[in-house]
C-alpha angles and dihedrals in degrees: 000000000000118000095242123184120255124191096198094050083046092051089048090052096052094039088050091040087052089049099051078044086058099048104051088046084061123096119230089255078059111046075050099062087043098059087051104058084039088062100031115142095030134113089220112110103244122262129185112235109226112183116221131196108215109241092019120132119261120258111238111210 
């Protein structure tokens, strides 16, 4: 199968890459706030969702 470009796949990366650039740039008020407009109307206490990569280092705060 022969790696073809794809404008639509290449849109998608950069959209994804600017969002993960977005949420590390946000303070935990407002990763907060975010979560709860992420979860707004539900009956679900809000959590925030924090993505982990098995066998990566901790982060210290």
């Amino acid at each position: 199968m022969e790696n073809e470009h794809n404008p639509a796949v290449e849109s998608l990366r950069r959209e994804q890459k600017t969002q993960r650039r977005e949420e590390r740039e946000l303070t935990p008020d407002q990763k907060l706030d975010k979560a709860l407009k992420d979860t707004f109307p539900a009956s679900d206490p809000v959590a925030e969702q924090v993505p982990i990569t098995p066998g990566a280092a901790e982060e210290t705060k």
